[in-house]
C-alpha positions in Angstrom: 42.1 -37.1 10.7 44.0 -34.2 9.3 41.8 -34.4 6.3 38.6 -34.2 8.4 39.6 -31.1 10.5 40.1 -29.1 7.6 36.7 -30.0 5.4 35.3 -29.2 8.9 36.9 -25.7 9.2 36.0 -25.5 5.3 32.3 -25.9 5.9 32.6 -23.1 8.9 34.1 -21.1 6.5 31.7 -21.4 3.9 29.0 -20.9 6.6 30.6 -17.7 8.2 30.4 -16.5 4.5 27.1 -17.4 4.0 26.0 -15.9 7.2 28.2 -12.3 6.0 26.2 -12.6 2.8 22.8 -13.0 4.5 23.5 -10.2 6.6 25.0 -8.0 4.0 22.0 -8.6 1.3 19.9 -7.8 4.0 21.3 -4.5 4.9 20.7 -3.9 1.1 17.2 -4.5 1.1 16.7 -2.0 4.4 18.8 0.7 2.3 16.5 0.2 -0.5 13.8 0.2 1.2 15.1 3.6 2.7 16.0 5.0 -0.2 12.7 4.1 -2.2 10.5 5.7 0.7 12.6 8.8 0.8 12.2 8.8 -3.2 8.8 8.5 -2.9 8.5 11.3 -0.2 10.2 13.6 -2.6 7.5 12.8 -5.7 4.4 13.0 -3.1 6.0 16.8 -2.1 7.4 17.4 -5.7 3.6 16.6 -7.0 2.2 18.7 -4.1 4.3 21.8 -5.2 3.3 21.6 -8.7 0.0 21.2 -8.0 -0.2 24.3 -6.0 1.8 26.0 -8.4 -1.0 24.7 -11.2 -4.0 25.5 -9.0 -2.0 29.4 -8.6 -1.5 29.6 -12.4 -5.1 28.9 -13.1 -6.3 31.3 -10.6 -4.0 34.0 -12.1 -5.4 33.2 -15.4 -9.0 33.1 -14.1 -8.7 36.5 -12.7 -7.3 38.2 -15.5 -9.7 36.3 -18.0 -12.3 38.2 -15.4 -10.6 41.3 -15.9 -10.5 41.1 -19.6 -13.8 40.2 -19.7 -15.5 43.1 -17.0 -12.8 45.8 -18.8 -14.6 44.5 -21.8 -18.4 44.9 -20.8 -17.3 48.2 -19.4 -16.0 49.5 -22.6 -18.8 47.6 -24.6 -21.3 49.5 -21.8 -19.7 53.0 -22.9 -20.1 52.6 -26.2 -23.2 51.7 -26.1 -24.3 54.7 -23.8 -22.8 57.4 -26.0 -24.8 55.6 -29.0 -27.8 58.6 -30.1 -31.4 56.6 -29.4 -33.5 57.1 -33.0 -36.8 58.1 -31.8 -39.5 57.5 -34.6 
């Protein structure tokens, strides 16, 4: 008799670790899954910034490729106004 009550409290045992188990490896999954979406937040805004900060830089560089080129067909323009016209 002895012998059944404790492979009885055994298997409750085993089963009350099981169950802790279960409950802890879940909790795990819920952090990870927490954690993951929180990563993955962070990329999508990371990503977002350096985008902007791209789409600025090649603005910047667009305008002063605009300003190189217009202080360029000025000067060019000068030049070719103070050039003496040959009349034949």
């Amino acid at each position: 008799m002895r012998a059944l009550e404790e492979e009885r409290e055994r298997q409750e045992k085993r089963q009350r670790q099981d169950d802790n188990r279960a409950t802890l490896d879940f909790s795990l999954k819920l952090k990870m899954k927490k954690k993951a979406r929180e990563v993955q937040e962070e990329l999508a805004l990371d990503m977002k910034i350096l985008q902007q900060m791209l789409t600025e830089t090649n603005n910047e560089t667009m305008e002063k490729l605009q300003r190189k080129v217009f202080n360029w067909y000025t000067a060019w323009g000068m030049i070719i106004q103070e050039l003496p016209l040959h009349h034949t």
